[in-house]
Backbone bond lengths (Angstrom), bond angles and torsions (degrees), N, CA, C in turn:
res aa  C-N    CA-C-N  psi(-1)  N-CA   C-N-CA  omega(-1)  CA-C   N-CA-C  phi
1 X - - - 1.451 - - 1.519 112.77 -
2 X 1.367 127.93 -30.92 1.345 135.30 -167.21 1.378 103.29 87.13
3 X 1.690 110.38 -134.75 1.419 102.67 170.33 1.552 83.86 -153.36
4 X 1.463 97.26 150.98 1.582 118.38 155.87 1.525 123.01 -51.53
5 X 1.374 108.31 132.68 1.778 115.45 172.51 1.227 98.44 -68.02
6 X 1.504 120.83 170.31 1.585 129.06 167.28 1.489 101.65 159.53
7 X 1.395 111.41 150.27 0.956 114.32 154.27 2.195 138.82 -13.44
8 X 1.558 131.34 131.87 1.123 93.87 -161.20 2.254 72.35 -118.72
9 X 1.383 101.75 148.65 1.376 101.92 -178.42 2.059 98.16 -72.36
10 X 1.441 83.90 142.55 1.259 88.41 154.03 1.470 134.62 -151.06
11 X 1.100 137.55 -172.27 1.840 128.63 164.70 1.373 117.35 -164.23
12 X 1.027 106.43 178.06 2.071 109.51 -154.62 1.351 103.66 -141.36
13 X 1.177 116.72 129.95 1.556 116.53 165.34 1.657 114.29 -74.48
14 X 1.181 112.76 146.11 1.568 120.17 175.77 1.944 104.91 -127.58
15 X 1.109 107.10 149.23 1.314 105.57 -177.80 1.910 109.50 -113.20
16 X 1.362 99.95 -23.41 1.604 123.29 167.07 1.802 101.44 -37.90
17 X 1.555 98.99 135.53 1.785 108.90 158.49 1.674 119.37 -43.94
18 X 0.887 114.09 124.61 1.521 105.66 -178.07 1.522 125.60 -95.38
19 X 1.366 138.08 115.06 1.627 119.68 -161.44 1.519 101.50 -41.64
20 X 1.613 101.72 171.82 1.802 103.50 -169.86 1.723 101.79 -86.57
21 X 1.635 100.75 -15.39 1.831 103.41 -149.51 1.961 95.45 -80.59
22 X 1.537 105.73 -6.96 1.356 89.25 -159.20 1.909 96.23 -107.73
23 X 1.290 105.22 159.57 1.551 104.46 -167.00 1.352 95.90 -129.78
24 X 2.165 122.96 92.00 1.016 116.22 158.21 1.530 135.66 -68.97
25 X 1.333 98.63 156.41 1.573 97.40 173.86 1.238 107.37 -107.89
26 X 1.197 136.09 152.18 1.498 137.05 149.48 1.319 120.83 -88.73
27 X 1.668 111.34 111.99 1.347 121.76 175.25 1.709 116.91 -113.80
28 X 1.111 98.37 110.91 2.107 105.22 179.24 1.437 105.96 -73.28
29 X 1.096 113.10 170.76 1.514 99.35 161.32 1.443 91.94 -134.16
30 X 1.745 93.31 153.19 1.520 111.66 -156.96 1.588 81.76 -135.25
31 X 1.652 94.70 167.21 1.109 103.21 173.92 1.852 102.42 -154.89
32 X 1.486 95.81 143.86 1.358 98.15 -117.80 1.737 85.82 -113.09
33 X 1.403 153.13 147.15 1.479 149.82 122.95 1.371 125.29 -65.89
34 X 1.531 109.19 104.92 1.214 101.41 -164.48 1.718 100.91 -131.28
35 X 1.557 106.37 128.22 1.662 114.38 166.82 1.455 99.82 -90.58
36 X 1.676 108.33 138.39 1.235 134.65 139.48 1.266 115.80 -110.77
37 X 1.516 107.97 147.23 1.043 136.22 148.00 1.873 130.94 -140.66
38 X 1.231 109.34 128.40 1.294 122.31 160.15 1.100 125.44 -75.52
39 X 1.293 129.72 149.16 2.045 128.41 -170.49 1.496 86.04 -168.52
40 X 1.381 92.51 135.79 1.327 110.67 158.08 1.072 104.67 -126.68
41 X 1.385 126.65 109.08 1.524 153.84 165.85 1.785 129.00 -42.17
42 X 1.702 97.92 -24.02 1.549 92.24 -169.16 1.864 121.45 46.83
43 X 1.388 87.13 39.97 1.698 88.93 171.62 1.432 129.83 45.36
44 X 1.921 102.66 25.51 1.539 125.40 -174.98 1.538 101.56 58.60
45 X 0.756 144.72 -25.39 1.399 144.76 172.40 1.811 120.98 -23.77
46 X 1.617 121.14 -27.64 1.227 119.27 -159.20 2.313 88.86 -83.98
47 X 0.978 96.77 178.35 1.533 101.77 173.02 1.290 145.93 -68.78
48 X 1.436 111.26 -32.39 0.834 129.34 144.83 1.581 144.51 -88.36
49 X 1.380 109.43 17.33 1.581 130.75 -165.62 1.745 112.68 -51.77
50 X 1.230 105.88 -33.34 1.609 127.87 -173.05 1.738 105.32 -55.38
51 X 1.303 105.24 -19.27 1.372 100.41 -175.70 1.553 103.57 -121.99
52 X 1.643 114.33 22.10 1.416 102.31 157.81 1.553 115.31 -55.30
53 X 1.351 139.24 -74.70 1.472 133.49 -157.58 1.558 109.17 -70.09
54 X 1.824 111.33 9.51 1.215 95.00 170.38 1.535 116.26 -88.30
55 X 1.500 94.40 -36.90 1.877 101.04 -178.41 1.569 100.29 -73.96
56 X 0.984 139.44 -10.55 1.633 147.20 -179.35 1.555 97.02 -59.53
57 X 1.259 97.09 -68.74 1.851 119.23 -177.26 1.327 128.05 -67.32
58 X 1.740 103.29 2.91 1.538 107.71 160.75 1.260 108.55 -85.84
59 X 1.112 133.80 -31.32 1.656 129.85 -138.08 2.001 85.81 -98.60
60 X 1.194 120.64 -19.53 1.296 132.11 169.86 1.639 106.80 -51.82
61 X 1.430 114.27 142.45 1.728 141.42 -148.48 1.572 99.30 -136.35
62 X 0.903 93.25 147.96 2.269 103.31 176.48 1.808 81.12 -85.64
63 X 1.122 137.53 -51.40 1.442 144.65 -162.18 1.497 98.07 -56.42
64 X 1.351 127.81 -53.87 1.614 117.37 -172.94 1.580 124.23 -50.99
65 X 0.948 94.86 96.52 1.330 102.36 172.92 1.645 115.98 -70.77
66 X 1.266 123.11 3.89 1.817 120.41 175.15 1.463 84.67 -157.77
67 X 1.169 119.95 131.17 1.671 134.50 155.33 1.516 100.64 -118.19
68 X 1.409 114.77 126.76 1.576 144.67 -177.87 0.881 116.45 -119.88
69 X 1.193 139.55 88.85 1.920 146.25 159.52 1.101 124.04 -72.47
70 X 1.223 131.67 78.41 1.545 119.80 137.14 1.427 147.11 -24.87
71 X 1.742 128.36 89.84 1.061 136.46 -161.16 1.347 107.78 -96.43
72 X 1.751 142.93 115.73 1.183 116.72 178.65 1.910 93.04 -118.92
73 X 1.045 118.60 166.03 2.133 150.30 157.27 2.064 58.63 71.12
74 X 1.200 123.25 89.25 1.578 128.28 136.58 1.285 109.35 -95.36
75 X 1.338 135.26 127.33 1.711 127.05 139.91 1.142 148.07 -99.26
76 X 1.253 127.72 159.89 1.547 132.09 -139.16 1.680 98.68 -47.91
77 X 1.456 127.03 -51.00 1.381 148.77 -151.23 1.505 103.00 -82.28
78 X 1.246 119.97 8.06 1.834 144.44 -175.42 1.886 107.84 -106.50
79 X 1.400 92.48 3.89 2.026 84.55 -178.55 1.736 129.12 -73.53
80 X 1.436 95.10 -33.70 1.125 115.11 172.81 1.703 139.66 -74.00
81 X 2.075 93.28 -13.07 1.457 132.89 171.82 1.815 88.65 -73.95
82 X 1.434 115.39 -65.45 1.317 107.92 -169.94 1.421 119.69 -56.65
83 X 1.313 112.32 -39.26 1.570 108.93 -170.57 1.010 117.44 -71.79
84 X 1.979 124.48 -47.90 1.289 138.25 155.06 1.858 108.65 -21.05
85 X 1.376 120.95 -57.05 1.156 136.31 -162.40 2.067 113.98 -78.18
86 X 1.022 91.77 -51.27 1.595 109.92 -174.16 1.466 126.00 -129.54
87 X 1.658 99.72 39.96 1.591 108.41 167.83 1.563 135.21 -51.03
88 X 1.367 105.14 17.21 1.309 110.32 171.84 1.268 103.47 -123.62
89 X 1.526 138.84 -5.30 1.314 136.36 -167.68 1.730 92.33 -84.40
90 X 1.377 102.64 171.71 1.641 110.87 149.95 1.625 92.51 -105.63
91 X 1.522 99.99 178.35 1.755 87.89 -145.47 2.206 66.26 -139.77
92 X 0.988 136.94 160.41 1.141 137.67 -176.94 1.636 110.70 -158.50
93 X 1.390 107.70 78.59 1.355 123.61 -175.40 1.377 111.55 -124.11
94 X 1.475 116.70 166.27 1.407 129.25 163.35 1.626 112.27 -77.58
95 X 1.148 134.71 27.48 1.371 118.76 -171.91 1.479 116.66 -21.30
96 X 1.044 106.56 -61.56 1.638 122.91 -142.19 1.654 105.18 -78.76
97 X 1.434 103.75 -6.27 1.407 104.57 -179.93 1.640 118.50 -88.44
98 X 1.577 104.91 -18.14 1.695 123.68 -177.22 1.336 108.10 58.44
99 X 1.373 116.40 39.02 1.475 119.98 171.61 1.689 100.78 -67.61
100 X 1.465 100.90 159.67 1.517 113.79 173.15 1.404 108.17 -104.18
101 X 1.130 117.56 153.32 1.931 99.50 165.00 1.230 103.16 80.34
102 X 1.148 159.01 14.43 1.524 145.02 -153.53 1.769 106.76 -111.47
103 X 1.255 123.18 -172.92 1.299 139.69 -166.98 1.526 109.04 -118.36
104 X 0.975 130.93 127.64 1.807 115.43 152.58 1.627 111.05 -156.12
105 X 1.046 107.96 165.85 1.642 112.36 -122.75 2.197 79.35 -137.35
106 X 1.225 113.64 109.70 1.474 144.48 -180.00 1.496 106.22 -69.42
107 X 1.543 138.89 79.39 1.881 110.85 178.33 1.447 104.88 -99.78
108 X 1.208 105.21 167.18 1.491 115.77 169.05 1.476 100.55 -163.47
109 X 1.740 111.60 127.07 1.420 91.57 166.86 1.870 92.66 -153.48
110 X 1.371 121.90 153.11 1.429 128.71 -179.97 1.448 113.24 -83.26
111 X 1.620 121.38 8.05 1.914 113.88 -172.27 1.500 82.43 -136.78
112 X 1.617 126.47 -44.38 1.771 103.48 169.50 1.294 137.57 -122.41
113 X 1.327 96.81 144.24 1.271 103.63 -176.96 1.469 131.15 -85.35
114 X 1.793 97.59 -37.55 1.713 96.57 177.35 1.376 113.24 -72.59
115 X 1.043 120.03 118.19 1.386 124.13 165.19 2.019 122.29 -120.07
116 X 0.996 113.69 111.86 1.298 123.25 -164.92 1.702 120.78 -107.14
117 X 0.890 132.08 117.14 1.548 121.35 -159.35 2.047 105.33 -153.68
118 X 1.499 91.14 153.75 1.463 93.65 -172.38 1.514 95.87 -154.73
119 X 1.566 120.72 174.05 1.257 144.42 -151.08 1.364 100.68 -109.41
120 X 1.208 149.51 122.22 1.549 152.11 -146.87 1.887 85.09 -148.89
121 X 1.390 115.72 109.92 0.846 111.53 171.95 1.914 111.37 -112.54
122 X 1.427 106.79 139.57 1.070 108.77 -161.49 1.556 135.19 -92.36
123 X 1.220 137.36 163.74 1.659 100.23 -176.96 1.526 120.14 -72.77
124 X 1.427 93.11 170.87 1.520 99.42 -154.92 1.957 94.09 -106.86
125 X 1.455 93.61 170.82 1.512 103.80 162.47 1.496 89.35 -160.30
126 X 1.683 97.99 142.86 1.699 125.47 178.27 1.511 109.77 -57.02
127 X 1.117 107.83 126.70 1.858 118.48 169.23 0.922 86.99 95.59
128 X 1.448 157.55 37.25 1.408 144.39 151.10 1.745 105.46 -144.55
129 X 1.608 91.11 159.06 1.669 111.25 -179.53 1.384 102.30 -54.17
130 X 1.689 102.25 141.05 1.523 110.91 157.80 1.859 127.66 -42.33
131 X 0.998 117.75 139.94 1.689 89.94 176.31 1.689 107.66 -130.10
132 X 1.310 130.48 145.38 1.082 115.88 166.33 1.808 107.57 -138.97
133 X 1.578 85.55 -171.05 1.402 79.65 -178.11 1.911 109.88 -134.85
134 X 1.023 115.54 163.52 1.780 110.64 -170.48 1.190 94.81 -127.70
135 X 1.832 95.47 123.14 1.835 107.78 -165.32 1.391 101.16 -129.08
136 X 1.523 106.20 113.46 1.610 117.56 -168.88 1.631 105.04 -107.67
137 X 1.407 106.99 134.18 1.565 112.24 -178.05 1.612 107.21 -109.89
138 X 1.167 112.98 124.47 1.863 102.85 -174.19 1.753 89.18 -155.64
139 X 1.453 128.24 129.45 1.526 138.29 156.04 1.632 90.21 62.35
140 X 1.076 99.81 67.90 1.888 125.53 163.14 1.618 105.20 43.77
141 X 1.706 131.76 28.78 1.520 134.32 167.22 1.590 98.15 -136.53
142 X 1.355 78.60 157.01 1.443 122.34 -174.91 1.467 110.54 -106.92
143 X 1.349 118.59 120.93 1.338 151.89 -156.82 1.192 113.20 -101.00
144 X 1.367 170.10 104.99 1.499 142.41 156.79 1.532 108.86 -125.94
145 X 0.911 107.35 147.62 1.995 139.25 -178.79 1.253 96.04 -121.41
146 X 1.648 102.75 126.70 1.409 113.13 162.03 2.000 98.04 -163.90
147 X 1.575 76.05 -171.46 1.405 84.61 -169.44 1.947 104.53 -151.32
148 X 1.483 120.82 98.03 0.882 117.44 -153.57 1.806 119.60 -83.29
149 X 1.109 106.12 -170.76 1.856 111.91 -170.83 1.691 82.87 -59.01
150 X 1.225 106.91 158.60 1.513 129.78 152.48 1.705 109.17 128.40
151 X 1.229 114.56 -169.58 1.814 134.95 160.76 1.687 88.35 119.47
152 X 1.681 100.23 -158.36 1.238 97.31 173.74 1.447 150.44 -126.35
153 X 1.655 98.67 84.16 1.039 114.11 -158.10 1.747 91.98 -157.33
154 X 1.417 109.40 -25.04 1.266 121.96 152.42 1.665 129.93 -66.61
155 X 0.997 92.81 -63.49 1.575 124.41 178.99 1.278 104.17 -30.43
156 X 1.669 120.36 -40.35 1.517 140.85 -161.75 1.455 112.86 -67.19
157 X 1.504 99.52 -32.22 1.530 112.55 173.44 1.914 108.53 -132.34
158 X 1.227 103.23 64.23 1.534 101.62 -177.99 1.329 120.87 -75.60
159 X 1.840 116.02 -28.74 1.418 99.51 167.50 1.308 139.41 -59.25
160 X 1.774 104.55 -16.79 1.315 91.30 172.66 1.298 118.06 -95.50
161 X 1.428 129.31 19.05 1.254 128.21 142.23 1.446 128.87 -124.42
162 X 1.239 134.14 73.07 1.238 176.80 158.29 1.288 101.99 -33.88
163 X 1.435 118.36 -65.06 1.589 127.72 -160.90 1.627 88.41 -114.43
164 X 1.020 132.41 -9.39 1.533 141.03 165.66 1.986 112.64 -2.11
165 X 1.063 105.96 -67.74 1.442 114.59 -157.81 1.956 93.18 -90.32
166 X 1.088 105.21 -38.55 1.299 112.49 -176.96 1.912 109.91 -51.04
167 X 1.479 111.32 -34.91 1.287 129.03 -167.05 1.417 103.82 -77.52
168 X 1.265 107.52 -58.77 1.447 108.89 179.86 1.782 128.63 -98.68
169 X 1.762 106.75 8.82 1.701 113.39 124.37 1.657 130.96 -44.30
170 X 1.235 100.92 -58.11 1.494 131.87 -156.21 1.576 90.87 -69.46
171 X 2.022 126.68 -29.55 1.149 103.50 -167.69 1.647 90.61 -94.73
172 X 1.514 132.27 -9.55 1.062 110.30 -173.02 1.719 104.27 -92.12
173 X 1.350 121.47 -29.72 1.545 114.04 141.15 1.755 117.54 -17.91
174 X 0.890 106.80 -72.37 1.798 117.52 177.99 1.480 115.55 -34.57
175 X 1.574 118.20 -25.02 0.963 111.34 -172.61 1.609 116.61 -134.25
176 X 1.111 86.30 45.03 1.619 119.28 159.41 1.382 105.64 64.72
177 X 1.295 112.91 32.81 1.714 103.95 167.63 1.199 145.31 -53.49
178 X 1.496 137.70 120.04 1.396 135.89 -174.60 1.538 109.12 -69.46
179 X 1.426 80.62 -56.89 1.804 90.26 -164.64 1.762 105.84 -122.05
180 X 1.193 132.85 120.53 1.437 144.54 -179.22 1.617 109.71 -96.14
181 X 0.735 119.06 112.66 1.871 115.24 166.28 1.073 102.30 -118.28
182 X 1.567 100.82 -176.20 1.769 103.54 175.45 1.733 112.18 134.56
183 X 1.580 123.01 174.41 1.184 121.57 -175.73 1.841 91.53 -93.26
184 X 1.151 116.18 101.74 1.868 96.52 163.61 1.458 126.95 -102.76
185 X 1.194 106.59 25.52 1.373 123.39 168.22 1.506 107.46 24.27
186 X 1.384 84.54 70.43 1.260 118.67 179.75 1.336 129.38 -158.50
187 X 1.459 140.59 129.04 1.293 147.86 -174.51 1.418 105.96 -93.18
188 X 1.035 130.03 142.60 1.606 124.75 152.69 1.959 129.03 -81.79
189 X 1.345 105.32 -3.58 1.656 111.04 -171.21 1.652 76.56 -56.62
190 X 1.422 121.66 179.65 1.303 167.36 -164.92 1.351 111.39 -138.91
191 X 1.663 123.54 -33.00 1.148 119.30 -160.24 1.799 101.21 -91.80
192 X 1.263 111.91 146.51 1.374 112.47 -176.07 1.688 111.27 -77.09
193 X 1.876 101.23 138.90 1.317 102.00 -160.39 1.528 119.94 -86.57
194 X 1.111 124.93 83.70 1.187 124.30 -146.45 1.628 115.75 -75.06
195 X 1.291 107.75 64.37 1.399 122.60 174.27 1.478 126.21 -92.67
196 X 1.463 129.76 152.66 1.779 107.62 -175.71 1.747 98.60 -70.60
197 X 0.962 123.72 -29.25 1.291 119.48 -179.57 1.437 149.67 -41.48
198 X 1.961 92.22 -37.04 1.164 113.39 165.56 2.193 124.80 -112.77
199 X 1.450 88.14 0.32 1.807 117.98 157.59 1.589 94.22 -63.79
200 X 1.717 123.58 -56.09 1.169 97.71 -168.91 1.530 122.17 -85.31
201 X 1.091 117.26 -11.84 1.258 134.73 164.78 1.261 122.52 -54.78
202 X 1.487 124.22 -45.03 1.550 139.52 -175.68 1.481 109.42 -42.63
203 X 1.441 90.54 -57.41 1.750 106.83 -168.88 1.752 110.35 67.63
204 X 1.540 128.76 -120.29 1.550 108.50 160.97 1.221 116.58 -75.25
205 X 1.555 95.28 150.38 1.625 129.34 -164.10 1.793 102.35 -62.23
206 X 1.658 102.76 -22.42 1.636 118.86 172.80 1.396 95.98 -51.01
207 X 1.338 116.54 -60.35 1.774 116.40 -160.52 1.526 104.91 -47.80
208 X 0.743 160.46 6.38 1.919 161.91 -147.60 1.552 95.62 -76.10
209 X 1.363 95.63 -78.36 1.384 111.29 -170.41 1.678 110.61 -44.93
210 X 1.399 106.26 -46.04 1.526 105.32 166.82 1.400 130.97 -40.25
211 X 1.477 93.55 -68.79 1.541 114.29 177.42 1.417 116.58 -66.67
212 X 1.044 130.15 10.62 1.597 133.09 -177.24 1.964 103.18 -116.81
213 X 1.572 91.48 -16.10 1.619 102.74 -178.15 1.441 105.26 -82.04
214 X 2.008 125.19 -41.78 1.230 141.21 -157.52 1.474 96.95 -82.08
215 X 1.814 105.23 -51.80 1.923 91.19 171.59 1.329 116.40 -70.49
216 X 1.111 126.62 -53.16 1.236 103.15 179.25 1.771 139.56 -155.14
217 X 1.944 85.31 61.17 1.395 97.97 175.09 1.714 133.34 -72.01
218 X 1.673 97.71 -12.85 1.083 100.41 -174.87 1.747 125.30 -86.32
219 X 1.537 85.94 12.27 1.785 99.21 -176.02 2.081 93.03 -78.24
220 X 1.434 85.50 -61.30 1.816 97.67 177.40 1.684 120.23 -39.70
221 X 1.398 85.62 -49.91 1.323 99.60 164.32 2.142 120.06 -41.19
222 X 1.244 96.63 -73.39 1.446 117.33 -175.46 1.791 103.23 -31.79
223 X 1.562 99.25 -50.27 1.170 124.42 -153.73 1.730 113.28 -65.91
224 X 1.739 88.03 -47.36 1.544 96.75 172.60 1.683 126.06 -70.28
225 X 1.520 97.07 -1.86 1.596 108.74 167.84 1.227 118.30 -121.53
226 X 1.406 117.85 49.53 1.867 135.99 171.38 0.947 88.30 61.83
227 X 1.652 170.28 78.31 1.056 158.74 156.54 1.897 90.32 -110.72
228 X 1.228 129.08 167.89 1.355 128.68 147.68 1.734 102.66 -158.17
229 X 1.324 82.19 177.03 2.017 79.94 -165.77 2.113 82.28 -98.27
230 X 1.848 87.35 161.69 0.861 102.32 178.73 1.663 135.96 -78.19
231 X 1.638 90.63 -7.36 2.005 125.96 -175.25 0.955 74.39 -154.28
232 X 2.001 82.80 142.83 1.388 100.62 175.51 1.982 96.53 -102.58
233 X 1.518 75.27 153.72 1.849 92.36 -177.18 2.081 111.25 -39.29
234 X 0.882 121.77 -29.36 1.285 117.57 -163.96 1.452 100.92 -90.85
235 X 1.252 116.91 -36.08 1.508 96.24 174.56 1.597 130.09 -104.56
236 X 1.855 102.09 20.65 1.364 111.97 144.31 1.729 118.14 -60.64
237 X 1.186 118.30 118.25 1.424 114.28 150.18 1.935 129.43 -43.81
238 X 1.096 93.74 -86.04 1.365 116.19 164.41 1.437 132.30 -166.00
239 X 1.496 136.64 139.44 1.015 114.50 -164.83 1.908 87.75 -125.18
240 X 1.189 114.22 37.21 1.561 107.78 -176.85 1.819 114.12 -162.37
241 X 1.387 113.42 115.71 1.596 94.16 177.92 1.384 136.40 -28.20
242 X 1.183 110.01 -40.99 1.754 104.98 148.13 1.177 150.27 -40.37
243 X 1.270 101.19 -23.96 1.731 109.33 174.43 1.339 123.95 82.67
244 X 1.485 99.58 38.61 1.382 126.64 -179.20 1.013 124.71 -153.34
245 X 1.699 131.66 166.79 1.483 132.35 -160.73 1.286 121.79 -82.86
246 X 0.717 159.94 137.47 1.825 129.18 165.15 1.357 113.69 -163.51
247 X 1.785 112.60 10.18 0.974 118.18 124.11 1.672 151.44 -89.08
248 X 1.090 119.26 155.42 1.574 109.66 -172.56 1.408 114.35 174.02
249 X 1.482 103.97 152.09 1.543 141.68 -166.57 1.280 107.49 -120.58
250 X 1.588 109.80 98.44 1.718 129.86 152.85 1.124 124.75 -77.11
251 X 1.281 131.45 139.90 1.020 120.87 156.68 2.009 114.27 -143.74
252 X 1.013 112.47 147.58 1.785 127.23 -174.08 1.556 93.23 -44.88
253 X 1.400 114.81 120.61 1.277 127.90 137.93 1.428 135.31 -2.07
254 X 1.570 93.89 -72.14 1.469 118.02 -173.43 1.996 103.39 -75.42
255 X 1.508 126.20 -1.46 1.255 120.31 174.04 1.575 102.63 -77.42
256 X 1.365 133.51 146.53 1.102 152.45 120.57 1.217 126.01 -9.31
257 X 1.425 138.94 42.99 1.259 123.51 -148.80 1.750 109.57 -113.06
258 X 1.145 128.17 -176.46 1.470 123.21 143.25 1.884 113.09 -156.34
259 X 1.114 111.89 113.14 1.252 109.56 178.12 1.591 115.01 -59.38
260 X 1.353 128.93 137.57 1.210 126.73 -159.87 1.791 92.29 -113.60
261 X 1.684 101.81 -61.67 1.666 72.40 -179.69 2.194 80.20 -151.72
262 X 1.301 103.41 -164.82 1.814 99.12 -175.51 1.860 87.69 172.35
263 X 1.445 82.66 165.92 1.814 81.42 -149.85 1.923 85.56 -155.61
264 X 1.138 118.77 -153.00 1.522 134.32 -174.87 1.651 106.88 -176.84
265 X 1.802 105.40 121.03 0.943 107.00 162.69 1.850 136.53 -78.52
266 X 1.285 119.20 82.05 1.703 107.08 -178.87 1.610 143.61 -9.08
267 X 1.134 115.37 13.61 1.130 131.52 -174.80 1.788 109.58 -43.63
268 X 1.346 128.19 -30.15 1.515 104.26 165.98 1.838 105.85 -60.35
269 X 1.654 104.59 -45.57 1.809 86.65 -146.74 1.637 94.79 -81.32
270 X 1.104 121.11 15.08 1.795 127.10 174.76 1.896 100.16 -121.11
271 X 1.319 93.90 27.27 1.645 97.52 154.61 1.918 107.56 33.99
272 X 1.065 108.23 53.74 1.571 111.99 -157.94 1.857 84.00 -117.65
273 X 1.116 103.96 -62.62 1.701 121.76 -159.56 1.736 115.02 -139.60
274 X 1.292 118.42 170.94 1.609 135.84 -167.28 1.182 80.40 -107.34
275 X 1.554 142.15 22.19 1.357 125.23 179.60 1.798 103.52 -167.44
276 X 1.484 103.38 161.93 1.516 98.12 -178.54 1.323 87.81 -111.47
277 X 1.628 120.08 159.01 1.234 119.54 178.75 1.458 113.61 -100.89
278 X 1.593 109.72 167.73 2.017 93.77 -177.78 1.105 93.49 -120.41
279 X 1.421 117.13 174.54 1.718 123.12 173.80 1.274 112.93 -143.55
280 X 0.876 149.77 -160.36 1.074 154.28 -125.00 1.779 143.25 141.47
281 X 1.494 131.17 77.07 1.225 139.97 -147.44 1.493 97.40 -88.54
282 X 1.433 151.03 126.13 1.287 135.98 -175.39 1.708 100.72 -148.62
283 X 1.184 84.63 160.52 2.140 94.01 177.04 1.007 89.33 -138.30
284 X 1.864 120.96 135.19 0.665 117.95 -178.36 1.430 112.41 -143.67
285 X 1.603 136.70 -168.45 1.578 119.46 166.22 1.743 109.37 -101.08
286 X 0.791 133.50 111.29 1.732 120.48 161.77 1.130 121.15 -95.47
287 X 1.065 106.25 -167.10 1.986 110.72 162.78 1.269 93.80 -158.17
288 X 1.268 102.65 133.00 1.512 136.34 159.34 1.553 126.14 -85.40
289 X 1.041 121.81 99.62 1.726 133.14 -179.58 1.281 104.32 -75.39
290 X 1.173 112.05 118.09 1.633 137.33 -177.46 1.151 92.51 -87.65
């Protein structure tokens, strides 16, 4: 990818009296090694699931200074999987709510410590799962895990969510996200997927334009708000038995970034997950508020 232009943080020492009314902060700018990864888990359910956080914890570096996990379909009765597994992470979930289906978001990093995070729940539409998203703040960025409208159970009634994923982007947009990951069950091709699956789905040949908006308007979307993906679509393989993307890693334009290297864990043909996971090695600039 290279890296995105943007702004680079900076700050200045002063030795001058300072008025009493004003309350500085000191911000350095750091620059930061940071792994992502996204996983969608399938609710540990596939056969081999037991060795998700083992292949997770290979792709792990003495150099990363921030490791970020993206957890998506986790459930409440899965807490003790995480801690057992990643007793050094902070673990940033809803436990206590016993949601099914939910997101939670794995940190670990050796330069920060504050890490602050909350439950961003997203808009809704009737006959479908709640969705939210888990938005972690650590060395002056914004983090979010989610997992957007769609699969198939959605799909069944897609016209009435059309602008679906776009809606509940736009609210995690709202809340100042740097970096977005997550399952958005969503592809970015343009080209129509010419499967019987979605022939029967179409219904009139009018709907096109629709249905090309529901799979995958919310990439265009992302795009028209400095967002860009972190891999570009063509040299994803696949991250879904379908043979399509629908995982993915955004991140703001205007960040400083440079992708160093990013890879995909196999998790269908290692019977792990309904999905392969992506990752992502990055350096980047932050700032850390002392």
């Amino acid at each position: 990818m290279g890296h995105a232009q943007g702004k680079i943080f900076s700050a200045y020492a002063y030795n001058e009296v300072r008025p009493a009314e004003f309350n500085y902060v000191d911000c350095r700018p750091k620059t930061l090694n940071i792994l992502i990864c996204t996983a969608n888990v399938f609710g540990f359910q596939s056969k081999h699931a037991s060795k998700i956080f083992e292949c997770i914890k290979n792709i792990r570096k003495d150099t990363d200074d921030c490791v970020i996990l993206g957890f998506q379909e986790v459930n409440h009765f899965d807490k003790s999987r995480f801690e057992n597994n990643l007793p050094e992470f902070r673990i940033c979930a809803p436990w206590k709510e016993k949601q099914f289906c939910f997101n939670t978001l794995a940190f670990f990093s050796k330069k920060i410590s504050n890490v602050s995070w909350r439950h961003v729940k997203l808009p809704y539409f009737p006959r479908t799962p709640l969705r939210f998203a888990v938005m972690a703040e650590f060395g002056g960025l914004k983090l979010a895990n989610t997992h957007l409208i769609g699969g198939k159970y959605d799909d069944k009634h897609w016209l009435r969510f059309e602008d679906g994923r776009e809606k509940q982007i736009s609210a995690i947009i709202d809340e100042n996200a740097d970096i977005i990951i997550g399952d958005f069950n969503a592809d970015c091709q343009t080209n129509f997927p010419l499967v019987k699956y979605w022939e029967k789905l179409l219904g009139n040949k009018r709907n096109l334009p629709k249905l090309l908006r529901y799979l995958n308007g919310v990439h265009q979307y992302l795009s028209e708000r400095n967002y860009e993906s972190a891999v570009e679509r063509n040299k994803i393989h696949s991250t879904t038995a379908f043979n399509n993307v629908a995982d993915w890693i955004y991140l703001k334009k205007s960040l400083k970034y440079k992708i160093k290297e990013w890879g995909e864990i196999p998790a269908i043909s290692l019977e792990m997950s309904d999905h392969n996971f992506l990752w992502v090695r990055l350096e980047i600039e932050a700032t850390e508020r002392q």
